[in-house]
C-alpha positions, -999 to 999 in steps of 0.1 A, spaced: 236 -574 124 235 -598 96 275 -602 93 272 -601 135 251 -633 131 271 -651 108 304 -645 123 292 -660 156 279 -687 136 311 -694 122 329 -694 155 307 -715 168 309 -743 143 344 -741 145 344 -743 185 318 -772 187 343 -791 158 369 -783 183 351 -796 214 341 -830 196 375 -832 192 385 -830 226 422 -844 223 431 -816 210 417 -794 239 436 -815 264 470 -812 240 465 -778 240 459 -773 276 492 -798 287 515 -779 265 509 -743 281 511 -757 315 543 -782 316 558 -755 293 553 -729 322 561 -752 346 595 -756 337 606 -723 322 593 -722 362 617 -742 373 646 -731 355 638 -695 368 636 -703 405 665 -725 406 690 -705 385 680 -673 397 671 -681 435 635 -672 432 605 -687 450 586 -707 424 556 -678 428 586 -654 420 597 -675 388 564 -681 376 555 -646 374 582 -639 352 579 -672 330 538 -670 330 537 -639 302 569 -652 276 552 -689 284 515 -674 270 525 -647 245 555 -668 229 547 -706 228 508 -713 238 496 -684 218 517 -689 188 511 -727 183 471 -722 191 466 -691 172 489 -692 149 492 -730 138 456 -732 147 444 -707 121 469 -723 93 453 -754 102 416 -741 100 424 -725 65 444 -757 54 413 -782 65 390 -762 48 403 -756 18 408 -791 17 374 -799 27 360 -778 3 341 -757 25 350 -727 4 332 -741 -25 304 -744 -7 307 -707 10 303 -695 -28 264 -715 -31 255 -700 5 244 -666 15 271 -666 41 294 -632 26 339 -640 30 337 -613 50 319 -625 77 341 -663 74 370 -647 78 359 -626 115 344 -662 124 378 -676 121 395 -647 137 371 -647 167 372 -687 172 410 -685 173 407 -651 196 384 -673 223 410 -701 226 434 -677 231 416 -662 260 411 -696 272 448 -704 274 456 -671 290 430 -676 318 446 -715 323 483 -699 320 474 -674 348 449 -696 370 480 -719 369 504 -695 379 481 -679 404 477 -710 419 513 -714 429 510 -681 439 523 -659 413 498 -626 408 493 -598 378 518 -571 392 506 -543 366 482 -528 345 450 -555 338 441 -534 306 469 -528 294 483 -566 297 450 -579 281 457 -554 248 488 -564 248 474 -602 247 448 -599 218 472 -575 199 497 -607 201 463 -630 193 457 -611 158 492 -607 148 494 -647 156 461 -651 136 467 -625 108 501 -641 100 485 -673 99 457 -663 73 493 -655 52 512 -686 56 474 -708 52 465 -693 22 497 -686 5 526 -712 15 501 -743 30 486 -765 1 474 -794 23 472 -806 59 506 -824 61 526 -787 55 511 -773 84 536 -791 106 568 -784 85 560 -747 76 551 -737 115 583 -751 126 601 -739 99 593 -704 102 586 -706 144 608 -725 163 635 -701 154 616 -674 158 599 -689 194 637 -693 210 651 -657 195 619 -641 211 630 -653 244 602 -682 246 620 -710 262 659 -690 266 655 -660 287 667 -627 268 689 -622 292 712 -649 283 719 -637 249 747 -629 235 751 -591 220 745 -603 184 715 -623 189 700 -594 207 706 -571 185 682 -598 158 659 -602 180 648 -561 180 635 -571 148 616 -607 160 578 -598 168 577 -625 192 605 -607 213 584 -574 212 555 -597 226 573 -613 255 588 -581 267 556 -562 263 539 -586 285 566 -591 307 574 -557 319 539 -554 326 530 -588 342 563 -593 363 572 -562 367 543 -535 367 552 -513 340 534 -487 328 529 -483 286 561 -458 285 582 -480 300 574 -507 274 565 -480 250 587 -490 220 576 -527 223 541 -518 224 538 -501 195 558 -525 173 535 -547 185 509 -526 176 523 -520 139 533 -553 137 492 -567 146 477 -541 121 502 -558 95 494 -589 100 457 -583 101 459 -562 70 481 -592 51 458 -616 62 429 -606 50 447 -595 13 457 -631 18 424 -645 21 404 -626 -6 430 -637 -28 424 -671 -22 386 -666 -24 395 -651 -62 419 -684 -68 397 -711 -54 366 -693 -72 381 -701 -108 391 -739 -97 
């Protein structure tokens, strides 16, 4: 119970920071939103679809491979960044609060804005009359596998490549824009030559969007996604794993500073 309460505590700070700063809550919401609106666009007009049609098919590589990867991942880089520089970790070392239970505070604030983006991804969609064609369950695993491979990788690049506030730009761009248009984010897969898809088999973020996809758009069931599932599943547990090596090493670091 007692790491229960503190996590929650955590979250919550970080959640009411969050909602005092409310421009970032609207930035957030707009980019989700225009960005499935004209992967939407592009959809029904190159491939003769009715904009529910196209929107059903750009809602999950829209949600899994831009909003969740700039909210959870960039978000949680941020958070680390911030408060390293605000030397909030100092003061977690005078409090009874344990590491353990800061880094599940982080993880679980990061996790609920995640939610929050799919719900407004899909209420979007749904509202032009795009609908969830497969498997509720196994599309929501599929989206908080993606959340903690987003927020366990960026636990890694926060504590190990990020030294202050101005490299969170550079280094999520740097390492995700590539990544965000080889994973089919804003150019469907379809498109790509042999050669990029061949890379791609080894880009998480294409293992997310097709994951989702095939069971969003198309009603899949887990075998027919089955080897993009469980790379997703390796590649989360990774990511989880690294991130929280990450952190206690930065605990140990900032402890003899």
């Amino acid at each position: 119970m007692k790491y229960w309460r503190e996590t929650l505590a955590v979250t919550q700070r970080i959640l009411i920071e969050l909602w005092r700063r409310r421009r970032s809550l609207v930035f957030w919401s707009i980019f989700p939103i225009s960005v499935l609106l004209l992967n939407g666009l592009i959809f029904a007009e190159r491939a003769s679809l009715s904009m529910a049609q196209a929107l059903e098919r750009s809602a999950p590589v829209t949600l899994v491979g831009a909003a969740l990867f700039f909210s959870c991942l960039g978000g949680s880089v941020a958070t680390v960044v911030s408060e390293r520089e605000q030397q909030t970790l100092k003061r977690l070392f005078v409090s009874p609060l344990s590491g353990t239970s800061y880094f599940l505070g982080i993880f679980l604030a990061h996790s609920c804005i995640g939610i929050g983006q799919t719900l407004l991804v899909y209420a979007v969609a749904a509202f032009w009359g795009a609908s969830f064609n497969g498997s509720m369950l196994l599309g929501g695993i599929i989206i908080l596998l993606s959340i903690a491979a987003y927020v366990g990788l960026g636990f890694i690049l926060g504590t190990q490549l990020a030294r202050r506030t101005e490299d969170v730009n550079s280094l999520v761009a740097a390492f995700g824009v590539p990544l965000l248009i080889l994973g089919g984010a804003f150019v469907p897969t379809f498109l790509f030559p042999k050669l990029l898809l061949n890379i791609a088999r080894f880009n998480p973020i294409y293992h997310m969007n097709e994951a989702l996809l095939g069971v969003s758009a198309r009603g899949d069931e887990i075998e027919a996604i089955a080897n993009h599932f469980w790379f997703l599943c390796g590649f989360a547990v990774l990511m989880v794993g690294g991130g929280w090596l990450s952190y206690r090493r930065m605990l140990t670091v900032e402890r003899r500073l």
